[in-house]
C-alpha positions as CSV (number, residue, x, y, z in Angstrom):
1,X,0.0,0.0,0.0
2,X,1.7,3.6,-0.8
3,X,2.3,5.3,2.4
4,X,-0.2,8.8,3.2
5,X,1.3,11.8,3.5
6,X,-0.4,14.9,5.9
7,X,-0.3,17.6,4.2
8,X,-0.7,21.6,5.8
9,X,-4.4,22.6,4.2
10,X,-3.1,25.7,3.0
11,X,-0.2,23.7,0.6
12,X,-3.5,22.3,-1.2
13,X,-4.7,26.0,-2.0
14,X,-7.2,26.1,0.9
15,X,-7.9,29.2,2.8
16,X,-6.8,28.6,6.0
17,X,-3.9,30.6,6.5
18,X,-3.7,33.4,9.3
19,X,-4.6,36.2,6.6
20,X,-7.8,34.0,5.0
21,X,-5.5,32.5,1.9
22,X,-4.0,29.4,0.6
23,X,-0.2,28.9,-0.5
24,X,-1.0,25.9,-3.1
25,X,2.7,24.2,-3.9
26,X,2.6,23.9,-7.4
27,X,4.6,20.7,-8.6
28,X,4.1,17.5,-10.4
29,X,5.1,15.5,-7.8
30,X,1.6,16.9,-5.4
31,X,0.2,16.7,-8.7
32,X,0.9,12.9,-9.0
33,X,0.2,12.6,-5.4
34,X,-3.4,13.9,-5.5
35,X,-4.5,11.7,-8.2
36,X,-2.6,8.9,-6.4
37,X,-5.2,9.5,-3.3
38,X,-2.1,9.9,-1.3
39,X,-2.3,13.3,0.4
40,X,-4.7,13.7,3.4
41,X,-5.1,17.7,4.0
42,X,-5.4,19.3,7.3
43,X,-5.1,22.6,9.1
44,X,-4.0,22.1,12.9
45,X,-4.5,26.2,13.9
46,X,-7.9,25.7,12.7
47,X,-8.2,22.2,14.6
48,X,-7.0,23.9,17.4
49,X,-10.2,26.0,17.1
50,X,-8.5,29.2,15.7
51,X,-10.8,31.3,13.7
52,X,-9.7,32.3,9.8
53,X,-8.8,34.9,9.5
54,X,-6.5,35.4,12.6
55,X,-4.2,37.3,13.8
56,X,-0.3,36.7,13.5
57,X,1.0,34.8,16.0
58,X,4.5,33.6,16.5
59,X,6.8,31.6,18.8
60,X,8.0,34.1,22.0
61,X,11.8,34.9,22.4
62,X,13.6,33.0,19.6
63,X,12.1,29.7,21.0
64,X,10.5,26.7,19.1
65,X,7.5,24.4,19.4
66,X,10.1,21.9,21.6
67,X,10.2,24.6,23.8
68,X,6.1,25.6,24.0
69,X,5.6,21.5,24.6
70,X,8.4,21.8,27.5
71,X,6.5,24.8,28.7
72,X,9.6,27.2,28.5
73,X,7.7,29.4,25.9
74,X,4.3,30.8,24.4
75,X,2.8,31.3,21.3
76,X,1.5,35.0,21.3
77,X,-0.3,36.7,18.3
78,X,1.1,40.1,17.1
79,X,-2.5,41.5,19.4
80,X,-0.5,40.2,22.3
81,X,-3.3,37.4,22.5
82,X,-1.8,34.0,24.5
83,X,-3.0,31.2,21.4
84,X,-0.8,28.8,23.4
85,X,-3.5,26.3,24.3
86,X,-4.9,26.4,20.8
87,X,-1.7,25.6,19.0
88,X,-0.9,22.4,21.0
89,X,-4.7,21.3,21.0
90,X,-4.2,21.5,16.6
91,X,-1.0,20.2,16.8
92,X,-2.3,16.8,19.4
93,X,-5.4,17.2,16.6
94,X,-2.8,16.8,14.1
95,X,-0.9,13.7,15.1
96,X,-4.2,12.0,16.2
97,X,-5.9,12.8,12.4
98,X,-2.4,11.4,11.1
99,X,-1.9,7.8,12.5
100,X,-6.4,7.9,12.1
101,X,-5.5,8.0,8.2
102,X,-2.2,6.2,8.6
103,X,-0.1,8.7,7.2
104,X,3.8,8.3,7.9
105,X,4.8,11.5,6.6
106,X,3.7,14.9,6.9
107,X,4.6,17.8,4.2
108,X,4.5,21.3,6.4
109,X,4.5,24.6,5.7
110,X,7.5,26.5,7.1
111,X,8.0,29.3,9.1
112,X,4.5,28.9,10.4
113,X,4.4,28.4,14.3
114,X,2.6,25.5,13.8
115,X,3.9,23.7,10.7
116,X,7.2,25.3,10.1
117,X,9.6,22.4,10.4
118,X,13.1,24.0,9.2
119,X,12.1,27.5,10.4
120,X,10.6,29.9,12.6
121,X,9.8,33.4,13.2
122,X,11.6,34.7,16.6
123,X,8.8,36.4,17.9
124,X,9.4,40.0,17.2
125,X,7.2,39.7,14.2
126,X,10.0,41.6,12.4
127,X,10.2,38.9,9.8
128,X,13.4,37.9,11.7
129,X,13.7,33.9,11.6
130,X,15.6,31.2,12.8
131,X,16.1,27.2,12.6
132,X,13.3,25.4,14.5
133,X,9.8,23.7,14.6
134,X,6.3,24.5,15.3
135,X,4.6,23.5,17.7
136,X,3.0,20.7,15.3
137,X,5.9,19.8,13.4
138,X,7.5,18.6,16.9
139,X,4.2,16.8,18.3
140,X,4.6,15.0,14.5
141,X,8.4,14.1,15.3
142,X,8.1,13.0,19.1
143,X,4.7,10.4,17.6
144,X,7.0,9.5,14.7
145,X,5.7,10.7,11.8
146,X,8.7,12.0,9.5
147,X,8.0,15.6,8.4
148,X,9.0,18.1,5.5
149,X,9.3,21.3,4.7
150,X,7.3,23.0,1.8
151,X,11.2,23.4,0.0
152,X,12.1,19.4,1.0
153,X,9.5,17.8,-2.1
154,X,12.0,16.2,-3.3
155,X,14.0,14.2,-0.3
156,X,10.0,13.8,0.7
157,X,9.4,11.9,-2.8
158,X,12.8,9.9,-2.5
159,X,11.4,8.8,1.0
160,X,7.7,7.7,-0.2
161,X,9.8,5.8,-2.9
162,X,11.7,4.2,-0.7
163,X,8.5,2.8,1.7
164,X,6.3,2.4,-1.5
């Protein structure tokens, strides 16, 4: 059986990002996966119960979703809004809606506080960013689930190869 991949709701074009949009990755490989039934979307903010649209929120004080888990850091929207709770809720959501589907892989979007799984913002919302993962992209890696960047589509196909 070809393995599942999750896939970040807004990769697929859906609007679901903080500002109400999509950011479809355009590629023949997603192209091949989607007719090859293999990519299960999902949007953990929104699981988390987040409205769209939302504010900005980032990861406080150059920390990473490792460090909200540990409880050593916060994930605050640019309003100053604590969406803590919310993100880990979506991110448990996440993990729980993966192994439910049997997906072994997840395809992220990065930088997001959630999904970003090379990146992060620092928390200055200064567009200032640094190597980390969201809050979902670690719940993903501590349950098992490999995960990949947005800009890692091809190690991702080389690995679903690999297990096919």
């Amino acid at each position: 059986m070809s393995p599942k991949i999750l896939i970040s709701a807004c990769l697929l074009g859906r609007p679901v990002r903080y500002d109400g949009r999509g950011k479809p990755l355009h590629d023949p490989i997603i192209d091949r996966w989607k007719a090859e039934d293999r990519l299960i979307g999902f949007c953990p903010e929104q699981a988390g119960g987040l409205p769209t649209p939302r504010p900005p929120a980032e990861i406080e004080g150059g920390m990473n979703g490792e460090d909200v888990l540990a409880g050593r850091a916060r994930v605050l929207e640019v309003t100053g809004g604590d969406v803590t709770a919310e993100f880990i809720a979506g991110g448990r959501n996440a993990v729980a809606f993966a192994h439910e589907q049997g997906c072994r892989f997840a395809l992220l979007i990065d930088g997001s506080p959630s999904c970003g799984s090379g990146f992060v913002y620092d928390g200055s919302f200064s567009g200032t960013r640094h190597p980390g993962f969201g809050v979902t992209a670690a719940l993903m890696r501590q349950a098992g689930i490999e995960v990949f960047s947005d800009r890692e589509l091809d190690r991702l196909a080389a690995r679903v190869e690999d297990t096919a």
